[in-house]
N, C-alpha and C positions, 0 to 999 in steps of 0.2 A: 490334280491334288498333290504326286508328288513334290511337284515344282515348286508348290506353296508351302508344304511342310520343309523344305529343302530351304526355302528363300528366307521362311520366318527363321528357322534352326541359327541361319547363318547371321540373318538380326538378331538373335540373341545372343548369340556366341560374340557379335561385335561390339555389341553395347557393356557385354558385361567384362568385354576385356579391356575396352576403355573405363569403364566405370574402375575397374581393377589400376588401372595404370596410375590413371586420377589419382587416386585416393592413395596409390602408393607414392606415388609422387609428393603429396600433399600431405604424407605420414612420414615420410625421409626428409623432406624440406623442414618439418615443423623439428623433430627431431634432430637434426643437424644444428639447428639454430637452439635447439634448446641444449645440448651438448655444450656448445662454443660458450653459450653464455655460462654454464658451471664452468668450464676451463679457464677462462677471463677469471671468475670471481678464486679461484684456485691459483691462478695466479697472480691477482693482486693481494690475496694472502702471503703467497712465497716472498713476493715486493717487499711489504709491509714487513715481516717478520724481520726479513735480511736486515731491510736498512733501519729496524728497532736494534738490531744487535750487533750493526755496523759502524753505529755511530760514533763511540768513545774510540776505538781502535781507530776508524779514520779519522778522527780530529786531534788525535795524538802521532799520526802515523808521519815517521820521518825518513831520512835516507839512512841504510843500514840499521833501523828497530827491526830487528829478525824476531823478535815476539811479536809483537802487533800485524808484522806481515801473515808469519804462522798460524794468528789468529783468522784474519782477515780470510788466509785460506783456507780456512778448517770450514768458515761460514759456505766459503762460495762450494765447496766441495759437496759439503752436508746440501748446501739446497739444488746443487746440479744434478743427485743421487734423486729426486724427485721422479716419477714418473712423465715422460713427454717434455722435460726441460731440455732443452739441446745449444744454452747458451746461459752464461752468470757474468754478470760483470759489475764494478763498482767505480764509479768514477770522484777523482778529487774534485774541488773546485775548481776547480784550473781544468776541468773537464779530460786531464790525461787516464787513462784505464790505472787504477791502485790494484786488480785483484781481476783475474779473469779466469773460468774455464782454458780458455785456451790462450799456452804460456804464452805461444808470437803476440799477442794484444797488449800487454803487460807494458806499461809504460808509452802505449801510443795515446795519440789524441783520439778520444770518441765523438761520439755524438750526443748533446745533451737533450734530451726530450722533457724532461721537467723542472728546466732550471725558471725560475720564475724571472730572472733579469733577461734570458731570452723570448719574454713576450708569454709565457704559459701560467695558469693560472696556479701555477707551486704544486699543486693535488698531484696525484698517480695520472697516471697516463700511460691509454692504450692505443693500438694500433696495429695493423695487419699489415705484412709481406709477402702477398701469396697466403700460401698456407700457415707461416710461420705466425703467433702471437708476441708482439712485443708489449710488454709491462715496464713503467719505469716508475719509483717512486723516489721521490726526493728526500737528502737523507738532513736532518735537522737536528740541530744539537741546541734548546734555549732559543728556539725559533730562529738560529742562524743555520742557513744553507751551507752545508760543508761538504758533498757532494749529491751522490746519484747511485741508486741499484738499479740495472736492467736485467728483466730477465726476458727470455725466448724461450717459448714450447710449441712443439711440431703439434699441429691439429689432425697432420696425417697418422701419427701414430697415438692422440687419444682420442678423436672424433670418428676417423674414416673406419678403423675395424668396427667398432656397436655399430654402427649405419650400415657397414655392408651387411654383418651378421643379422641385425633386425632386416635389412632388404631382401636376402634372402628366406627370414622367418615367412616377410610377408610376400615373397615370391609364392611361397607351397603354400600359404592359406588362397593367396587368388587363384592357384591353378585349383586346391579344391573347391573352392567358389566357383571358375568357368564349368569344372567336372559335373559341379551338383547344379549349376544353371543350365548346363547342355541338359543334362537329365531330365530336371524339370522341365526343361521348354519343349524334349523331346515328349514328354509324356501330355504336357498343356496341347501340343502341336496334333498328336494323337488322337484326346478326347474334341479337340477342334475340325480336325482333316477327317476321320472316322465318322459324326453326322453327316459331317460334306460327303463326302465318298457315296455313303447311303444312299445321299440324296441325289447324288448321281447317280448313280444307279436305276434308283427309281425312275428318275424325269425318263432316261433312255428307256429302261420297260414301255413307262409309258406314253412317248414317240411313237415308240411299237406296238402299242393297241394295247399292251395289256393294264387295263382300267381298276384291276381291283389290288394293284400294287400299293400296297400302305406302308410307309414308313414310322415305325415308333418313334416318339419323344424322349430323346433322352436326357434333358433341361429346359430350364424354364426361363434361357437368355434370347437371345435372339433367331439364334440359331434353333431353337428349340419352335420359337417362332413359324420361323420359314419351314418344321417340317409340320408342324400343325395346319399350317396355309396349304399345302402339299398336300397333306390328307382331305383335307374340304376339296381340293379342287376336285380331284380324283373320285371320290364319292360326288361332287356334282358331275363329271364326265362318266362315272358309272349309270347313275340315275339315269342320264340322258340317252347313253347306251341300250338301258333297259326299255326305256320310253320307245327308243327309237324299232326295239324290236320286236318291241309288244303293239306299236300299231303301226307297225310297217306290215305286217299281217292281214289289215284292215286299209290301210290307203296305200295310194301310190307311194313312191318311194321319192317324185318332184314334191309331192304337197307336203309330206310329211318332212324333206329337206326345208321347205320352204316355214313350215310352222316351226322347227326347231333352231333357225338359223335366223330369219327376220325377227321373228314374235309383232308382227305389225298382219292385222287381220284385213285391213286395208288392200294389201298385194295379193289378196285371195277373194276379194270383193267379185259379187255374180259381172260376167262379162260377157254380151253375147259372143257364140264362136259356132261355126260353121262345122257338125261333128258326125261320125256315124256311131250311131247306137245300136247297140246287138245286145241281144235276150236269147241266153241258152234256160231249155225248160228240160228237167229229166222227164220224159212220157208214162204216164202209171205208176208214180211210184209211190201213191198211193196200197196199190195193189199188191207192190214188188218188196215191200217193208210189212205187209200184214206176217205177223208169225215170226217175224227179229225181232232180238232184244233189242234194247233199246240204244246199247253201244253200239252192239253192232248196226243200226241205223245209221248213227253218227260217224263209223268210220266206211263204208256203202259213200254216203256223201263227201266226207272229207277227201277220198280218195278220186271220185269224181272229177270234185272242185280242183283241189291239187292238177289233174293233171288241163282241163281246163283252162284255170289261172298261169300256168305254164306257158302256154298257147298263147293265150291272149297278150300277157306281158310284152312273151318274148317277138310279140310282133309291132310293140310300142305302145298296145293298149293301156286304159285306166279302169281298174276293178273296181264300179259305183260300190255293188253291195252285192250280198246274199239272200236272198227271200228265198226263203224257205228252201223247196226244192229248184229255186233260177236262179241262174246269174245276170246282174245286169252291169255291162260295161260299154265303153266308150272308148273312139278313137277321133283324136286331132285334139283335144285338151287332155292336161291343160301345156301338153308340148304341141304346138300345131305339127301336123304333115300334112301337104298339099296331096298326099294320096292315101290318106286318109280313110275313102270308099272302100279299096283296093286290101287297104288293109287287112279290112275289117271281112272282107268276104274270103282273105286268104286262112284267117284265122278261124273261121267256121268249118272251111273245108279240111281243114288240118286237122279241129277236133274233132269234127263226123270221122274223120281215117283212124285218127287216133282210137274213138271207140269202137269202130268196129272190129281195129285190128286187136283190143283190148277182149272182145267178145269171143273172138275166132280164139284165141288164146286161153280162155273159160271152158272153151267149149270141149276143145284138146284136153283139156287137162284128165287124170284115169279118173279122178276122184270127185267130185264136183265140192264144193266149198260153198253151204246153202248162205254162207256173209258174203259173199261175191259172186253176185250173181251180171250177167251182163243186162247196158240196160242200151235203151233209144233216147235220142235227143230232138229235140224238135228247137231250128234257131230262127231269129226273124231279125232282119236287117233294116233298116232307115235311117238316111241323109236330110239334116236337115239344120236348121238356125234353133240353139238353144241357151238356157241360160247356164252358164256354170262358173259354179263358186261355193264362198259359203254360204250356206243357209238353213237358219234355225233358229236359233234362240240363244241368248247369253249363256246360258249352262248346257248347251247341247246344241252343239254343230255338226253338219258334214259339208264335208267338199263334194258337192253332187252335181249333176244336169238334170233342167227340168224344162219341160215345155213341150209343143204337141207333137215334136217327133221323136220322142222318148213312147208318146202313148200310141203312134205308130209301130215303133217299133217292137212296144209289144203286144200291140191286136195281131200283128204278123207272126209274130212267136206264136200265137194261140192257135192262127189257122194252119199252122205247118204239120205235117203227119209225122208222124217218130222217122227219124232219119232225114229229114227235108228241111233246106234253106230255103227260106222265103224272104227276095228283097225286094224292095219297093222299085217305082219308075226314074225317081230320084237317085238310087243305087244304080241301076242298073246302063241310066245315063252317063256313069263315069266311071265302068267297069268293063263297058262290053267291047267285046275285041281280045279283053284280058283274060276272061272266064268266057265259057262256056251257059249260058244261060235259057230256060223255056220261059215263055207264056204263059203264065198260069188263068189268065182273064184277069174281069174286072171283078174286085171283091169290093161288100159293102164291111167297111171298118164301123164296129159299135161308136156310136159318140162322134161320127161325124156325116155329115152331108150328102158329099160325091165320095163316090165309088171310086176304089184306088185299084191301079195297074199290078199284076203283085209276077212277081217273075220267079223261079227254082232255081238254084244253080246245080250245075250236072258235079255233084259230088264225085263219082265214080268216072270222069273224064278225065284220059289220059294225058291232055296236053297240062303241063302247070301253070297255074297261074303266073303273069307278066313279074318281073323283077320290080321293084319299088324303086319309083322315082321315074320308068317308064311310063308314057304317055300311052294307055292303050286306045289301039285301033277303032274307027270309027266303022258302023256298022249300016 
């Protein structure tokens, strides 16, 4: 911003000094020429007058008439006294000087400039020497030629001082002109670079996240423009902000990237994918909430989920939803992991620790806190092909899995005792070696057929679970 106020400053300052030069130029030039032209007409007066009063005395003017000479000199005298005349002279016909400012001339041959026999049209007649003006007007006595008045006036001493003297007037008006132009263009350059500036500012706030930077309007040009454009954007990347954190709460944080970043519902379309499903259920809590207010219900559960949802995430899971007192989540969509299984049984066993270590900690405490009370979980696990994507209706979607080994996994959830993973033969096929698992037998699942294999995992077994990405051991 400086650089521009700096660059434009110095384009005004340039413009207006030429503009200044110009014009003074073109005020001395004009003036100069109008000068010379009043000096000319000044001195074809001087001309005129002489050879009106020159006449008689030169056509009577002989060798030794010492009146008529004394006259003759009185004239050239009286008009040499003129301002800027710096030469008189009269010439006979015979073109010898009769009468000169200066005596050495007296009697030489001159030069005739308006004698009409050498070719000139009789009139006055002028012309330049450098600086000097020459005036000649021819002197007529009864329309006969009987000499010549020349005179000369220096232009340097009645032109060149008014022209320096005004060049200097008009030197101090242009430097107050560049003075009041820098000023002004400082001050234009100011209310120009000062929105800019702002709005730098701004843009870099908000590079750095912060969304709810707004810059005021402070005109209604272009630039007033661009901070209005500025504002909108920023309230739209707020909104989105907001959007984004208000159901990021609610979905994953891929789907939720995906719906705010595509807006094509198409890239979220149901796709079969190969997932394990887990269902955490709090045990009694029916029982464990008779006699809580009603917040304190609400935070019993939030605090739950909270540390649950932790879990699960932080092991790449996908949080479906909330019912009621369960959670129900998914691992392998809608990010695939090829261990998936693995996953999904490390993040049960983690939250069963996590609760009990949470309980153990209840139980310590001197004072008991009837809103926190410890509870039991009961979680059910299954591997299986399902659908997930969106699915709903034009005004109400979710990014969900559906299909029979979601309802596996939570007939399994249903038969597990408070404290107990229960996973299916599907699970257990591509876990074991990694966990620690029993036998539970064959159980009959409501809503289906054959009897399914249902397996425990040993929560409380020292070995940990295999690292992700590990292939565990065949059994």
């Amino acid at each position: 911003m400086r650089s521009l106020q700096v660059k434009f400053s110095a384009l005004v300052v340039s413009l207006l000094v030429l503009a200044c030069v110009g014009l003074a130029y073109l005020a001395t030039h004009h003036e100069r020429a109008a000068l010379e032209s009043e000096v000319e007409k000044r001195g074809r007066a001087l001309a005129l007058n002489l050879a009106g009063a020159a006449k008689e005395p030169l056509l009577d003017l002989g060798e030794g008439d010492f009146d008529r000479e004394l006259s003759i000199e009185s004239l050239i005298h009286e008009t040499g006294e003129a301002e800027g005349v710096v030469a008189v002279r009269i010439l006979r016909r015979d073109g010898t000087i009769a009468a000169s400012l200066a005596a050495h001339e007296r009697g030489q041959q001159g030069i005739k400039y308006a004698d009409p026999a050498e070719g000139h049209p009789g009139g006055p007649w002028v012309g330049r020497d450098g600086s000097i003006l020459v005036v000649a007007v021819p002197v007529r006595y009864s329309d006969v030629w009987v000499g010549e008045t020349q005179l000369e006036m220096d232009l340097r001493v009645l032109v060149d001082p008014v022209v320096r003297s005004n060049a200097e007037q008009l030197g101090i008006v242009a430097v107050l002109v560049v003075v009041i132009g820098i000023l002004a263009g400082v001050g234009f350059v100011a209310l120009l670079v000062g929105p800019l500036r702002r709005l730098r500012v701004g843009v870099d706030l908000l590079a750095a996240g912060d969304v709810t930077v707004r810059i005021p309007p402070t005109s209604h040009d272009e630039v007033g423009e661009l901070t209005r454009a500025f504002n909108e954007m920023g309230d739209a990347l707020e909104q989105k902000q907001r959007i984004q954190q208000a159901f990021g709460r609610y979905v994953d944080d891929y789907v939720l990237s995906q719906l705010l970043e595509s807006g094509d519902n198409e890239k979220q379309a149901g796709i079969e994918r190969d997932v394990s499903i887990l269902f955490v259920d709090i045990r009694k809590f029916t029982r464990l909430s008779e006699g809580m207010e009603a917040q304190d219900v609400v935070g019993l559960l939030n605090e739950v989920f909270q540390l649950i949802s932790d879990i699960i995430l932080g092991r790449g899971g996908t949080i479906d939803k909330f019912i009621g007192d369960s959670v129900m989540a998914y691992f392998g969509a809608p990010v695939p992991h090829a261990d998936h299984p693995l996953r999904a049984v490390t993040a049960a066993i983690e939250i069963m620790r996590a609760m009990a270590q949470r309980s153990e900690h209840l139980r310590a405490l001197p004072v008991q806190d009837p809103t926190r009370v410890p509870v039991d979980l009961g979680i059910g696990i299954h591997t299986g092909v399902v659908v997930v994507g969106n699915i709903g209706s034009d005004r109400r979607t979710d990014f969900t899995a559906v299909g029979d080994a979601v309802n596996v996994a939570h007939r399994l959830e249903k038969l597990a005792r408070p404290g107990q993973v229960l996973v299916s033969e599907a699970v257990q096929r591509r876990v074991r070696g990694a966990v620690e698992l029993s036998f539970e037998g064959e159980r009959q699942l409501s809503g289906r057929e054959e009897p399914v294999h249902v397996y425990s995992v040993q929560v409380d077994a020292k070995r940990p679970p295999a690292s992700f990405g590990e292939t565990p051991a065949s059994t």
